[in-house]
N, C-alpha and C positions, 0 to 999 in steps of 0.2 A: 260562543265567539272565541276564546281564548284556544279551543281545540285547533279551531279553525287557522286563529294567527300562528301559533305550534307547526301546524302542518303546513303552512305557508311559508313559514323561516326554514323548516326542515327542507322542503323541495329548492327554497332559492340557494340553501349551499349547500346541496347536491350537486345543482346548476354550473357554480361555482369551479364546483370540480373536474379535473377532466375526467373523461370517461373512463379511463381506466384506475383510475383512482376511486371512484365511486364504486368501483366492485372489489377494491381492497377489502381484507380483514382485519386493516388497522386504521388508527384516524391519521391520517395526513395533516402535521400543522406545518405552516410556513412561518419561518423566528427572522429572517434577515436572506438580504441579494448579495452576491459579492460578483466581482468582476474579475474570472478564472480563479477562481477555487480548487485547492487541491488536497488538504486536508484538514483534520480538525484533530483538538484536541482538549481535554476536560479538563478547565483547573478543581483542586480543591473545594473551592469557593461557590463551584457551578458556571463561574462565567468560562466561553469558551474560546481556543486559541484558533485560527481561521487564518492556513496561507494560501497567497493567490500567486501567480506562478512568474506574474511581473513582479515580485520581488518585494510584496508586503506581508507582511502579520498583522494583524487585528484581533485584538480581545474586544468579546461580542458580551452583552450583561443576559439579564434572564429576557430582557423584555425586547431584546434582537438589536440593540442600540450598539452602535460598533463606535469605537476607537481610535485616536488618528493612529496610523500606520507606526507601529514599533519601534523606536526607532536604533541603529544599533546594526542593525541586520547586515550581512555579508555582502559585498558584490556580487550582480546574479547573471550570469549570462543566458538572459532571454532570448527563445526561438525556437521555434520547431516543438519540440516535447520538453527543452530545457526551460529551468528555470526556476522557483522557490518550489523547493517539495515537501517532502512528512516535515511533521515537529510532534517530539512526544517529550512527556516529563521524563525529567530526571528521578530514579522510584523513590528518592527526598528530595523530593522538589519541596514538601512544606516545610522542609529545615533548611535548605540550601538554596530554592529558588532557579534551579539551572534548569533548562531547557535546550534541548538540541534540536537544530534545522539541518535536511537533506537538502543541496541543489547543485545547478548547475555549473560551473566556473572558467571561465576563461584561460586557456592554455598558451604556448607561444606560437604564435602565427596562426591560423585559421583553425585553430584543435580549443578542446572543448572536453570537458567529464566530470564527472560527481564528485562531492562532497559533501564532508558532513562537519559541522562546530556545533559548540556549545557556546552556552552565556549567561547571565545571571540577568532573571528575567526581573525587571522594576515597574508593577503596574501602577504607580500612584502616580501622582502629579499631572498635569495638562497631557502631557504624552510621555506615553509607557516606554522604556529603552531598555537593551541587553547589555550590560556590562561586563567586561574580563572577555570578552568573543576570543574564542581560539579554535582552532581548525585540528580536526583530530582526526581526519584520516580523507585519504582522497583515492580519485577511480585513476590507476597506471595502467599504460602509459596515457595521455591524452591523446585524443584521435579528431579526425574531421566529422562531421556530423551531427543531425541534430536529434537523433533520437535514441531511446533504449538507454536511458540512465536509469532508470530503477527506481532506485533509493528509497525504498521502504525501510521502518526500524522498527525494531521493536525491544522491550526491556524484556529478560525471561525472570521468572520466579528470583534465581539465583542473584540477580543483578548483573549480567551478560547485556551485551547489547550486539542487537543481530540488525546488521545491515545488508540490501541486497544489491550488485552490481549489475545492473543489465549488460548485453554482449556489446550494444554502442553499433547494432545492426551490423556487425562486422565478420559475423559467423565463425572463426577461427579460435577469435580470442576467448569464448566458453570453454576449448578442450587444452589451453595454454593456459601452464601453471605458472608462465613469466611473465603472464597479465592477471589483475584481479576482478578483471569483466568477466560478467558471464557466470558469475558466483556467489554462493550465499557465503555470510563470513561472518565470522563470529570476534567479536572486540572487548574487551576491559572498558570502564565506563569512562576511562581516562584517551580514548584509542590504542591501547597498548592491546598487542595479543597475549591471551592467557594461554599457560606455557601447557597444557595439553590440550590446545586443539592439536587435529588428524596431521595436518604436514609443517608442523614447528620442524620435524629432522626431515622431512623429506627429500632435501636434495642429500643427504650423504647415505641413501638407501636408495636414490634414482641416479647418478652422476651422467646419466645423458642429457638432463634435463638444465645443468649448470650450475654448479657449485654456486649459492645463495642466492639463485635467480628465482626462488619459489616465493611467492607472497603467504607467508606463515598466517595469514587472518583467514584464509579461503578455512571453510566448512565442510562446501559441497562444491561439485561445480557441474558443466555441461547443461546450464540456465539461458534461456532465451531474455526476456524481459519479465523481472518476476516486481510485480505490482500488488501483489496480496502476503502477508505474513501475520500467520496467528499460531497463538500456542492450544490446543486441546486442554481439556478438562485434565485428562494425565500428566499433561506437562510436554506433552509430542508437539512436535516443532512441525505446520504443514505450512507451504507457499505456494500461491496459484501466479501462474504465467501465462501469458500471450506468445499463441505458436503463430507460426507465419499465414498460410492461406490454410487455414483449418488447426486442430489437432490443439486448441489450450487445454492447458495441463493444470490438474491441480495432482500434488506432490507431496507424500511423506518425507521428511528432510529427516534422513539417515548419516552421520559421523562419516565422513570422508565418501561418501558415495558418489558417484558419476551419473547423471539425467539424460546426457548422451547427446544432446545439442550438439549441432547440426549432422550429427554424423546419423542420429536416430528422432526421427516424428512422426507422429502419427496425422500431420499435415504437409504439404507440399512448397517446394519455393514459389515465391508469387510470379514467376515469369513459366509455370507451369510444368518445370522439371518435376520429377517425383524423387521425394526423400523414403527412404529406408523406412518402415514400422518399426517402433519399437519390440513386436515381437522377432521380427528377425535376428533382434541382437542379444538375449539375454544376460548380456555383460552388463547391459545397462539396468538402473532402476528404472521402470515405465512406471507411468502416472497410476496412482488410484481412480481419477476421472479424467476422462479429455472429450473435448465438445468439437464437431462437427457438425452443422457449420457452426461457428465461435459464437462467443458470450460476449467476449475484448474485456477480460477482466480488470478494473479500474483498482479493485482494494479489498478486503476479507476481514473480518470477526468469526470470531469461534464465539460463541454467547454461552455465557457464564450466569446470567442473573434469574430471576423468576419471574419476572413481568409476564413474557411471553412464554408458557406454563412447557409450550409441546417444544419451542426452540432449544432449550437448554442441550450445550453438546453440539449441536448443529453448523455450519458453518455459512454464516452470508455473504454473497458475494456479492458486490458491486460492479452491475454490468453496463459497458457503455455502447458498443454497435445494439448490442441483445436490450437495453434502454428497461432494464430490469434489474431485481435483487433476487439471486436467486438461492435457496435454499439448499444445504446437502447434509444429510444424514452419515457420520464418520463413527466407522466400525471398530472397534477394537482390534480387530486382527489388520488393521491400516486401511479396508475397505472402504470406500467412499460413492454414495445414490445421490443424486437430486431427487429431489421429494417435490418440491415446489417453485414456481416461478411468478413474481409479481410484476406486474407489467408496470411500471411507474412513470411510463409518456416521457422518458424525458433519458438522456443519458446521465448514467450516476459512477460517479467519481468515486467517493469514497462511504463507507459505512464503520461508524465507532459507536461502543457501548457505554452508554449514561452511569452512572453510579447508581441511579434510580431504575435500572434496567431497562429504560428506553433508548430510542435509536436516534443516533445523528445521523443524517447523511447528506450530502453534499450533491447537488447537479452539476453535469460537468461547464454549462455557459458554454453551448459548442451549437450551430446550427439554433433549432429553436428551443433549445435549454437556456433557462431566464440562470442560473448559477446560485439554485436556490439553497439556503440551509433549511432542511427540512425536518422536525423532529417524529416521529412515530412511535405511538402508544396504542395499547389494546382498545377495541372496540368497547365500550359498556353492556 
């Protein structure tokens, strides 16, 4: 009898599950819903930090029980793809408590671009607040528009803080050094730039370009919309992007190097012009991977931990047309395979790693995505 009730609970949450989930090689738990979700983040503690893109934070406990809304948080100008975005610790966040938010901000007159602050994160009391909120770096100039803000972060090894600026769909401003759209950048954890990044001198070695019109944070540039940033097990800096009607990229991030935006893709403009390959131009870095037809890269990990024994090294990606996670194998010599692709029924936002080497990831809550937080653990 007991067999029997076994085999009866086991089929009814199969049942449960969608069918693409049911032929995963890992358990799918559901911890909590949110409404637009866009990223996550692990406090110390375990509880996690969860923004929705209307312009909330919620800390979620282990048992999925969420929060009232943080309170504290910056003005967001929601719309279109703006709105609350990353939030990652401060790397003493246990002694200092500060926490940084990417989003969106209101400009003068109908313009609109990224931003990032920090603030001293207070979870006790009835409701959590960020105190000391200040504003450490924003996307120039502001532009019309609601899309391609970016603003992914991330902390490296050193304690750098890399943010990324999407082009703001504006295609020009990636190869303009007098805008900082369209580029990976590198920051002081204060917003200040440290004084060897690649073009702290570069207008007085370029003078066409205008004597102090260069934004000394840029890294990289000639960047579409880059939505993924992890570090490798070496300490290599890769960001995956969304190319236009084809051609996403995933990218070894090289010291002052050029991606080639929109001047070089390996996908076309959506009204059916053809853009230039990447190999036509060897000036440019071309991608280690690019996906035809696309993934729509939502967000990336490089996994680091032991849980998942074959992933270590690997790089996941959170994909949301492609409504998958998909896996790629990165080479030492910068070479980068997909290996594998998990169908996950659902579009996925973002994917972060546990301390415990499990997965978080996030549903994007777009068409028939519930905006789930999803955790992922090995099968037994």
């Amino acid at each position: 009898m007991k067999l029997l009730i076994n085999t009866a609970l086991t089929v009814l949450a199969l049942l449960l599950l969608s069918p693409a989930q049911a032929q995963l090689p890992f358990t799918v738990t559901e911890v909590s819903q949110f409404d637009e979700p866009w990223s996550v983040a692990e406090l110390p503690d375990g509880q996690l930090l969860v923004t929705e893109t209307k312009g909330n934070l919620i800390i979620v406990d282990d048992k999925g029980e969420q929060s009232r809304p943080v309170a504290g948080v910056p003005d967001i100008a929601y719309g279109g793809q703006g709105g609350l975005g990353d939030v990652v610790l401060h790397p003493d966040f246990a002694e200092n408590g500060i926490v940084y938010l990417s989003y969106a901000e209101a400009g003068v007159g109908d313009t609109r671009g990224a931003a990032v602050a920090r603030g001293v994160l207070d979870a006790s009391g009835r409701r959590p607040s960020l105190s000391d909120v200040e504003v450490i770096w924003r996307q120039y100039p502001k532009l019309s528009g609601y899309g391609h803000y970016g603003h992914r972060m991330l902390f490296d090894d050193e304690g750098y803080l890399w943010v990324t600026s999407g082009d703001r769909q504006k295609f020009t401003t990636a190869q303009d050094m007098q805008s900082n759209s369209g580029k990976v950048l590198r920051l002081n954890e204060d917003g200040s730039v440290p004084d060897d990044n690649p073009f702290v001198d570069y207008y007085s070695e370029n003078p066409r370009v205008g004597r102090g019109g260069v934004y000394p944070e840029i890294w990289s540039l000639g960047h579409r919309n880059v939505l993924g940033l992890a570090l490798g097990l070496d300490g290599r800096l890769w960001e995956i992007e969304m190319g236009p009607a084809g051609g996403d990229e995933l990218n070894l991030i090289e010291r002052g190097a050029n991606y080639g935006y929109p001047e070089v893709s390996n996908g076309d403009h959506y009204d059916g012009r053809e853009m230039p390959d990447h190999d036509t131009r060897p000036g440019f870095n071309k991608p280690a991977l690019w996906w035809t037809p696309v993934i729509s890269p939502g967000d990336m990990l490089i996994y680091r931990g032991d849980t998942f024994v074959d992933w270590k090294g690997s790089a996941l990606i959170a994909g949301l047309s492609s409504r998958a996670i998909v896996r790629v194998e990165l080479g030492d010599d910068g070479s980068a395979t997909e290996v594998e692709r998990f169908d996950m029924g659902a579009r996925i936002r973002s994917v972060q790693e546990s301390a415990d080497g499990s997965i978080w990831v996030l549903e994007d809550d777009y068409g028939d995505s519930n905006g789930r937080l999803l955790r992922l653990t090995p099968k037994s």
